[in-house]
ROLUM-209042 format. One record per residue: residue number from 1; residue in three letters; x, y, z of N, C-alpha, C, O in turn. Coordinates in Angstrom, 2 decimals, always signed. Each point is the difference from the previous one (the first is absolute). Layout:
ROLUM-209042
nuza, roro, n_u, n_v, n_w, ca_u, ca_v, ca_w, c_u, c_v, c_w, o_u, o_v, o_w
NUM, ALA, X, Y, Z, X, Y, Z, X, Y, Z, X, Y, Z;
...
END
This chain:
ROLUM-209042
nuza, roro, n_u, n_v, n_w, ca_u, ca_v, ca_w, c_u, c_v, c_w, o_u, o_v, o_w
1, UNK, +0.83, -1.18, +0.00, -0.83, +1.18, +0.00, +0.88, +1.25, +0.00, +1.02, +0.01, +0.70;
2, UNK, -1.38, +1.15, -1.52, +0.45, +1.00, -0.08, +0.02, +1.04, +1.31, -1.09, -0.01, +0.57;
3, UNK, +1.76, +0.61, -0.14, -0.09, +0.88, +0.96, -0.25, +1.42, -0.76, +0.45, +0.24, -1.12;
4, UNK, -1.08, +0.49, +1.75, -0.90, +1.15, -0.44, +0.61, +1.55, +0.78, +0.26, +0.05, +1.20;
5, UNK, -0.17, +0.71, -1.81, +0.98, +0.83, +0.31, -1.00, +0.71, +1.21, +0.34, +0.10, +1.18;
6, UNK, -1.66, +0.38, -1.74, -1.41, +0.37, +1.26, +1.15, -0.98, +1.02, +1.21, +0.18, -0.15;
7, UNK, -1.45, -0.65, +0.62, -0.61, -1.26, +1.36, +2.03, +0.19, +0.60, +0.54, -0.57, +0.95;
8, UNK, +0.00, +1.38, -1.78, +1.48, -0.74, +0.50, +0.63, +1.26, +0.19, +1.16, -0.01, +0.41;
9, UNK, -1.79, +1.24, -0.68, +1.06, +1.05, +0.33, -0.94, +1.16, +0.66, -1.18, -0.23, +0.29;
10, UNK, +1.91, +1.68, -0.03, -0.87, +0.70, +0.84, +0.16, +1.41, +0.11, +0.74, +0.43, +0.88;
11, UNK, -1.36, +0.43, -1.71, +0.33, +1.21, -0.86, -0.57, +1.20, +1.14, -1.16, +0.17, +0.39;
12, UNK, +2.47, +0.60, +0.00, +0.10, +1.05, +1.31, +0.30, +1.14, -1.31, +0.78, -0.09, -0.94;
13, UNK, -1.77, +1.23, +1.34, +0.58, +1.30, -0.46, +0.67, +0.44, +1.40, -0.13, -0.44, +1.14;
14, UNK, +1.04, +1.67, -1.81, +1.06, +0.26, +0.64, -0.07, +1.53, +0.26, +0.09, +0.61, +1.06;
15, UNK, -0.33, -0.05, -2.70, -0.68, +1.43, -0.50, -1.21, -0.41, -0.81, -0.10, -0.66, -1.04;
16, UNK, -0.64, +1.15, +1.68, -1.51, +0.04, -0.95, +0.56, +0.89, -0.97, +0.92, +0.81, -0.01;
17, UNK, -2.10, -1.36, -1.10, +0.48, +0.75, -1.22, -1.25, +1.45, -0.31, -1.13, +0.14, -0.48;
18, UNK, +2.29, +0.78, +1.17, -0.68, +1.72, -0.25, +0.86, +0.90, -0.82, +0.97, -0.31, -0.70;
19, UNK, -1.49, +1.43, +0.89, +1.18, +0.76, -0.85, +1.23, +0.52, +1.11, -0.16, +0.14, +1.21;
20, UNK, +0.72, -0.03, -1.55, +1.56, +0.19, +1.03, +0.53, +1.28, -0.60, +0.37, +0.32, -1.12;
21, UNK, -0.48, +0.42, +2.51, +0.89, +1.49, -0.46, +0.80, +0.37, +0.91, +0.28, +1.17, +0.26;
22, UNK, +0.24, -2.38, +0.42, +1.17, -0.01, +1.33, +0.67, -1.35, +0.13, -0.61, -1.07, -0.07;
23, UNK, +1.49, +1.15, +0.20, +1.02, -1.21, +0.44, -1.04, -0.64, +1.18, -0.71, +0.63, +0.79;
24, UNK, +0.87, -2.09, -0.95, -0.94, -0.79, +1.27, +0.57, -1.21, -0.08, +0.67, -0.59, -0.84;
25, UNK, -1.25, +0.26, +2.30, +0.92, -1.36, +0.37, -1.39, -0.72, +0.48, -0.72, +0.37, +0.93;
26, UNK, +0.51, -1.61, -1.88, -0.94, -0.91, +0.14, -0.26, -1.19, +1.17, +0.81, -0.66, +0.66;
27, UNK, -2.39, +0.65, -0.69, +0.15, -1.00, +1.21, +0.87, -1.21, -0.04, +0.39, -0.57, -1.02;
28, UNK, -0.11, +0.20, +2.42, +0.83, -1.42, +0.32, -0.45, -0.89, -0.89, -1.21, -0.09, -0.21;
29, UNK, +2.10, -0.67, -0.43, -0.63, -1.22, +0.13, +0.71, -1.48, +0.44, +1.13, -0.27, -0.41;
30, UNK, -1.71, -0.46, +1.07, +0.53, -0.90, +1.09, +0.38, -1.71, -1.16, -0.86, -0.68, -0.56;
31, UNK, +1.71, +0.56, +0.56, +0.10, -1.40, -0.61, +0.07, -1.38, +0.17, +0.41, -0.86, -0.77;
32, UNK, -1.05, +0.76, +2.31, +0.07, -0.96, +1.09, -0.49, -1.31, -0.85, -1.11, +0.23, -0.46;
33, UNK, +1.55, -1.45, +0.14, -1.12, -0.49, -0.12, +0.32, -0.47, -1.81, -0.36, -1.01, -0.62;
34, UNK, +1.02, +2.00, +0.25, +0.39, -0.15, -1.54, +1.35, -0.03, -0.24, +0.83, +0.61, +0.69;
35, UNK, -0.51, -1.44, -1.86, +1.81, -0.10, -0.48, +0.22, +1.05, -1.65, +0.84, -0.28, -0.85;
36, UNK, -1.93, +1.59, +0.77, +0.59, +0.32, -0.96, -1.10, +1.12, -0.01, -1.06, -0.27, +0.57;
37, UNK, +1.20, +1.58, -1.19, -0.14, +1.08, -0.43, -0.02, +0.59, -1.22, +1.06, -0.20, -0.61;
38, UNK, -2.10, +1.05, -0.17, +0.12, +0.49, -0.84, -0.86, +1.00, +0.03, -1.20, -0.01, +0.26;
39, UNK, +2.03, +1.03, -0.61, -0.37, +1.91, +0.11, -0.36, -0.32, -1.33, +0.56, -0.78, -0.77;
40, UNK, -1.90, +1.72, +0.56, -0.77, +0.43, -1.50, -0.07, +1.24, +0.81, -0.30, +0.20, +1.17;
41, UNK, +0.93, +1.15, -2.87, -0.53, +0.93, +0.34, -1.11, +0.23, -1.50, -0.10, -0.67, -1.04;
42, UNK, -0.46, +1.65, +1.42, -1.17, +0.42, -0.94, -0.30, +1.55, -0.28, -0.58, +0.70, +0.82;
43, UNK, +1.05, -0.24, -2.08, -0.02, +1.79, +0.00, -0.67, -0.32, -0.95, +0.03, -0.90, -0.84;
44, UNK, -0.97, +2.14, +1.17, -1.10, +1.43, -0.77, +0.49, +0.70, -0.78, +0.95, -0.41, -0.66;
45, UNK, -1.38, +1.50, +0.52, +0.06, +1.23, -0.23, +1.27, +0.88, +0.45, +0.27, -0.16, +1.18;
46, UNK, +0.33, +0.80, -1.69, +1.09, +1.23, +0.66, -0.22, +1.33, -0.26, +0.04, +0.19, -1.21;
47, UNK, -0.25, +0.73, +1.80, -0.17, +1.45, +0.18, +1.11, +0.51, +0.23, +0.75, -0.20, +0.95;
48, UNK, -0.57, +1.33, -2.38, +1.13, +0.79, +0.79, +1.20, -0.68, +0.03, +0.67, -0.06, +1.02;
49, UNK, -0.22, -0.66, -2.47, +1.29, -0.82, +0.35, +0.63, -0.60, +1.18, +1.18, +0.01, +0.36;
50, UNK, -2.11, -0.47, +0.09, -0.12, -0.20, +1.53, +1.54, -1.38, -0.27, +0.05, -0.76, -0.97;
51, UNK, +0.95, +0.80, +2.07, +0.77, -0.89, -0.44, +0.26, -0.86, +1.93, +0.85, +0.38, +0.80;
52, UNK, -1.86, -1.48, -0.58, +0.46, -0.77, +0.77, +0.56, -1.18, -0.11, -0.03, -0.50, -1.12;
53, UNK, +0.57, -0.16, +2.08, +0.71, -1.43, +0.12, -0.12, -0.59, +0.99, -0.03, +0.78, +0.95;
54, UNK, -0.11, -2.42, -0.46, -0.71, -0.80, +0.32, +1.25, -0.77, +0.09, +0.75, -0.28, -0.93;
55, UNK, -0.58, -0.13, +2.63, +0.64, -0.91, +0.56, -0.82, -1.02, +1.06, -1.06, +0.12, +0.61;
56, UNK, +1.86, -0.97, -0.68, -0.37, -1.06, +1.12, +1.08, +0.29, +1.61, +1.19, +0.34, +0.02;
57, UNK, -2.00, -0.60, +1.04, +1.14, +0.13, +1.65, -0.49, -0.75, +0.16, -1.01, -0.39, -0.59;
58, UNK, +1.91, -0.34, +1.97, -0.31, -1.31, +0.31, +0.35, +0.30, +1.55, +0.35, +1.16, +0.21;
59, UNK, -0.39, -1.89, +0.75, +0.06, +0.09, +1.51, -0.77, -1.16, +0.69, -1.06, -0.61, -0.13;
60, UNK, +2.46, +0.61, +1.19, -0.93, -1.35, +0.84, -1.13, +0.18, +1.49, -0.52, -0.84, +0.74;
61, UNK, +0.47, +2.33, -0.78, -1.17, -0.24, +1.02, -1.39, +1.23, -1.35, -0.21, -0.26, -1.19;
62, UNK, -0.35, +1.34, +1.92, -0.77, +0.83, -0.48, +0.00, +1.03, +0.72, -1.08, +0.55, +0.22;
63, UNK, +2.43, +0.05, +0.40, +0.53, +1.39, +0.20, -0.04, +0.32, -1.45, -0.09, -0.92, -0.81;
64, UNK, +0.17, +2.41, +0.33, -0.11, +0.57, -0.99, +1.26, +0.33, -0.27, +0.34, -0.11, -1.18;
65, UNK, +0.60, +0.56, +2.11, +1.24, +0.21, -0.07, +0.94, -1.12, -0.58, +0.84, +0.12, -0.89;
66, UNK, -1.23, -1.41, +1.73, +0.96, -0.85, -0.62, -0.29, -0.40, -1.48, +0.61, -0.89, -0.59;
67, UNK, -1.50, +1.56, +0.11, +0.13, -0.56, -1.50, +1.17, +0.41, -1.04, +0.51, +1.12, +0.01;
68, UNK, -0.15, -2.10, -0.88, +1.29, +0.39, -0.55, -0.37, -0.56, -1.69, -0.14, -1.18, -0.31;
69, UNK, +0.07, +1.87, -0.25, +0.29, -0.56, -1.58, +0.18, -0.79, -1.03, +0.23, +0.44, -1.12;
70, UNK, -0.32, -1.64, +1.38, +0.20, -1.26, -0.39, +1.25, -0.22, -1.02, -0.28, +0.01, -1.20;
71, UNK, +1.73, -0.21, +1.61, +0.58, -0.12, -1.01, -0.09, -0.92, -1.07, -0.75, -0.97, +0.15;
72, UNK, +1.40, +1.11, -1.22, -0.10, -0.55, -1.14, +0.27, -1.43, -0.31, -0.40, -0.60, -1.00;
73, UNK, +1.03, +0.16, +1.86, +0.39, -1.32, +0.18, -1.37, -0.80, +0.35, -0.17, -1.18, -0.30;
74, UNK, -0.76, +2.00, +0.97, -0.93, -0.81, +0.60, -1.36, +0.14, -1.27, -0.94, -0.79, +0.11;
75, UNK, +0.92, +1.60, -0.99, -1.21, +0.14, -0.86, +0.19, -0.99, -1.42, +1.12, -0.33, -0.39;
76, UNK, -2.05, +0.01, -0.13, +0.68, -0.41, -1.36, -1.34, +0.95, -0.91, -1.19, +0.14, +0.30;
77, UNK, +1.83, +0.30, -1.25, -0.56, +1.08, -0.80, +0.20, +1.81, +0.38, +0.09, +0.34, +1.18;
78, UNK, -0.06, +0.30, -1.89, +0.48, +1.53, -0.05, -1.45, +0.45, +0.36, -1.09, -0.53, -0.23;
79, UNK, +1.45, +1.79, +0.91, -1.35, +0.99, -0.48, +0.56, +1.31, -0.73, +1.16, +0.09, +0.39;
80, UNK, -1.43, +0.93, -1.22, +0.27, +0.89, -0.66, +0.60, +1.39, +0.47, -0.38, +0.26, +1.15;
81, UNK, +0.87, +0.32, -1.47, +1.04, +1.19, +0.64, -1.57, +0.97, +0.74, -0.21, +0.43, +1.14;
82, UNK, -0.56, -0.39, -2.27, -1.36, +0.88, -0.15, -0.98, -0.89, -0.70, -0.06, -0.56, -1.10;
83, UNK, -0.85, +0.66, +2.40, -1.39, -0.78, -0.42, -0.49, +0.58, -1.45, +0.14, +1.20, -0.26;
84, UNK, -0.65, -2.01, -0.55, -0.92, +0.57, -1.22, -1.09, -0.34, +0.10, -0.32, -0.88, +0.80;
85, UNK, -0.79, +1.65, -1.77, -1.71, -0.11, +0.35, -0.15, -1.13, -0.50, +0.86, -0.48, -0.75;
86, UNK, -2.11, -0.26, +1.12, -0.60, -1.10, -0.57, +0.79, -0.66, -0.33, +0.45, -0.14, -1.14;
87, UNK, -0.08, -0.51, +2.40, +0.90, -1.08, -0.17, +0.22, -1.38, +1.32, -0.17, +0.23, +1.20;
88, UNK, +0.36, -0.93, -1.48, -0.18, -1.23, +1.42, +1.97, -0.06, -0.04, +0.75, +0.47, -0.85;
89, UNK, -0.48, -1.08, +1.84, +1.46, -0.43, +0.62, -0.35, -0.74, +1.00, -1.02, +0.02, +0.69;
90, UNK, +2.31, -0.92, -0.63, -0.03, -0.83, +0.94, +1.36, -0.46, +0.40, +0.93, -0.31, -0.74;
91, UNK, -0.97, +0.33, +1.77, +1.08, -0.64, +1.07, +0.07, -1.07, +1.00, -0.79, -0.09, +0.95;
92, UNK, +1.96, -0.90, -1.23, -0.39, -1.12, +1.10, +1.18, +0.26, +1.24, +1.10, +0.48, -0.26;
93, UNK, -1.49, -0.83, +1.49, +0.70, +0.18, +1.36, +0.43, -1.59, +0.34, -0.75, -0.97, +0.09;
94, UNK, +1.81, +1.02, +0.04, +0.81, -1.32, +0.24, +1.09, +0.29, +1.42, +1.10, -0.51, +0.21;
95, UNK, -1.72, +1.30, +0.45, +0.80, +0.37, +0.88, -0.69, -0.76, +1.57, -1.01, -0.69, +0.08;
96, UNK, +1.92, +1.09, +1.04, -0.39, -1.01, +1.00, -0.99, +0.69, +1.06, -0.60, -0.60, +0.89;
97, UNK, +0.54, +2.28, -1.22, -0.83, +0.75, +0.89, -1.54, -0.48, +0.49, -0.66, -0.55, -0.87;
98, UNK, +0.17, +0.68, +1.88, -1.51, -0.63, -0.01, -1.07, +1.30, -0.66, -1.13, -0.25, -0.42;
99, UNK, +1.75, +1.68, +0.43, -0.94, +0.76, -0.24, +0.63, +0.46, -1.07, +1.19, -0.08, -0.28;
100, UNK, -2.43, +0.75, -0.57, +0.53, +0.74, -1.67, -0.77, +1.15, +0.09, -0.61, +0.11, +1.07;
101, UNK, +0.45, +0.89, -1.98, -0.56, +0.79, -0.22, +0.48, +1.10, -1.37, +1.16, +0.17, -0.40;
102, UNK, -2.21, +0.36, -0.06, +0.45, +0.63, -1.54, +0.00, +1.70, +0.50, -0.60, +0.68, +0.83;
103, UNK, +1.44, -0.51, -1.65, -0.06, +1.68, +0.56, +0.27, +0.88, -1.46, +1.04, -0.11, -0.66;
104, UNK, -2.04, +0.87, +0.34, +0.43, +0.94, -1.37, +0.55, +1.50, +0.59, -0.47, +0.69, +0.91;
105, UNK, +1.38, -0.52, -1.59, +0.80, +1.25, +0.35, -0.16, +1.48, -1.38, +0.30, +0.19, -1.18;
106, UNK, -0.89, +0.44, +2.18, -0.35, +1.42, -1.41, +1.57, +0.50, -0.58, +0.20, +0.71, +0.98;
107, UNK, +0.55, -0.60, -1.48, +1.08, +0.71, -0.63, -0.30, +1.14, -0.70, +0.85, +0.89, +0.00;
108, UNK, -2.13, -0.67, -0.75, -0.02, +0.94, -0.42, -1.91, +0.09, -0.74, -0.73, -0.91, +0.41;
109, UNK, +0.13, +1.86, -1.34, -0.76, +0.46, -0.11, -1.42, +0.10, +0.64, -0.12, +0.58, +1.08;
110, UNK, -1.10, -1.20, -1.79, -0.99, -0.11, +1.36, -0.99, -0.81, +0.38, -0.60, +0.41, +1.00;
111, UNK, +0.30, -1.18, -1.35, -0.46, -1.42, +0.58, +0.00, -1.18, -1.26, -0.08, +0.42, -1.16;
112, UNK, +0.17, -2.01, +1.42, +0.09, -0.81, -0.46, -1.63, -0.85, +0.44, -0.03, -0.06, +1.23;
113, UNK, -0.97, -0.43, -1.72, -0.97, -1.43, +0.20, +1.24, -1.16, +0.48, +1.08, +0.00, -0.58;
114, UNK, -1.34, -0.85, +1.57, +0.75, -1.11, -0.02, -0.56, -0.16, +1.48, -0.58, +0.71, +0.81;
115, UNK, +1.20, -2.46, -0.90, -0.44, -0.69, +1.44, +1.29, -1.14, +0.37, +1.20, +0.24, +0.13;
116, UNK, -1.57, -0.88, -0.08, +1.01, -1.08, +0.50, -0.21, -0.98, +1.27, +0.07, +0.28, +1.20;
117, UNK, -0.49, -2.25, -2.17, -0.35, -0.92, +0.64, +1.14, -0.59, +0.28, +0.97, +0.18, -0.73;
118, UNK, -0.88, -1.14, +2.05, +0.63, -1.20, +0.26, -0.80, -1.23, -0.85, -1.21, -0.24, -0.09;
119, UNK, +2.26, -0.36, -0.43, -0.75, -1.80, -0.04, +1.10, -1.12, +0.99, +1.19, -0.30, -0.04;
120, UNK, -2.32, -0.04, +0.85, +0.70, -0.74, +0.68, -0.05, -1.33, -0.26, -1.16, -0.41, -0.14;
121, UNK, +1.89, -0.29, +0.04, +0.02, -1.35, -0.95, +1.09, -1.20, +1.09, +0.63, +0.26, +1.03;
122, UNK, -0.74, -1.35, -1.66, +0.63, -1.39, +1.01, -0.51, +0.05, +1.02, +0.81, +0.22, +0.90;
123, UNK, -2.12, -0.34, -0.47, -0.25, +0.06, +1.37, +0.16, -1.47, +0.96, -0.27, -1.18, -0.24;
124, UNK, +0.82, +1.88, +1.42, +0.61, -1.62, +0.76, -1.33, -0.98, +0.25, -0.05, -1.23, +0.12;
125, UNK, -0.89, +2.12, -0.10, -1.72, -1.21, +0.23, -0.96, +0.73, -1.58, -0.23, +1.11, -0.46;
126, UNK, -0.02, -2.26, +0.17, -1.38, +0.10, -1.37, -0.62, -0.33, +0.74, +0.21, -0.50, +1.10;
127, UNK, -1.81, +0.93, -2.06, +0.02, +1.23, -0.43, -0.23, +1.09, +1.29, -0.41, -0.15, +1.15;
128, UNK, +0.94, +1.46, -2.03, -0.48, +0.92, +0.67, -0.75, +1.07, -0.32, +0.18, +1.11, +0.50;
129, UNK, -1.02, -1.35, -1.28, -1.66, +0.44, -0.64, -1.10, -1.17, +0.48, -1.19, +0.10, -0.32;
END
């Protein structure tokens, strides 16, 4: 029997997807429970040559402070210098942190549409739908 992606994985937004006209740091998300990660981001619209960018932090409790950036060693796939409109990306987390979170950073003009899900996938107990 086939296993069904519904019943086996478990999709956390991080940033709801609004329009963004400030750097923000998205809710926690906790990976207890799962052996793997994947950041989808999702852009709109841009106003105003609006030019943001979109990282992943990682941390092992949910102080805000201790969050740190996820180095590169730990992601597999790029995200773009500058988000572009209407467009999906994705990033996988292979790192050992229990917490993640997406954070878009304004650099310059004036707002971007975009959001940004977790998929949480390998879960140590099926299903979990």
């Amino acid at each position: 029997m086939r296993k069904d992606s519904y019943s086996n994985v478990s999709v956390v937004a991080s940033l709801v997807p609004a329009v963004q006209a400030a750097t923000l740091k998205g809710s926690t998300v906790d990976l207890k429970g799962f052996n793997s990660a994947l950041m989808i981001v999702n852009t709109g619209a841009i106003v105003s040559a609006g030019d943001f960018v979109m990282t992943m932090e990682e941390s092992d409790t949910t102080t805000d402070g201790d969050f740190t950036t996820v180095a590169a060693a730990d992601v597999i796939g790029t995200l773009p210098a500058t988000l572009v409109a209407s467009t999906v990306y994705r990033q996988a987390y292979i790192g050992s942190k229990r917490y993640v979170r997406a954070v878009i950073t304004k650099t310059g003009g004036t707002s971007i549409a975009a959001g940004a899900v977790f998929v949480k996938g390998m879960p140590h107990h099926e299903p979990v739908a």
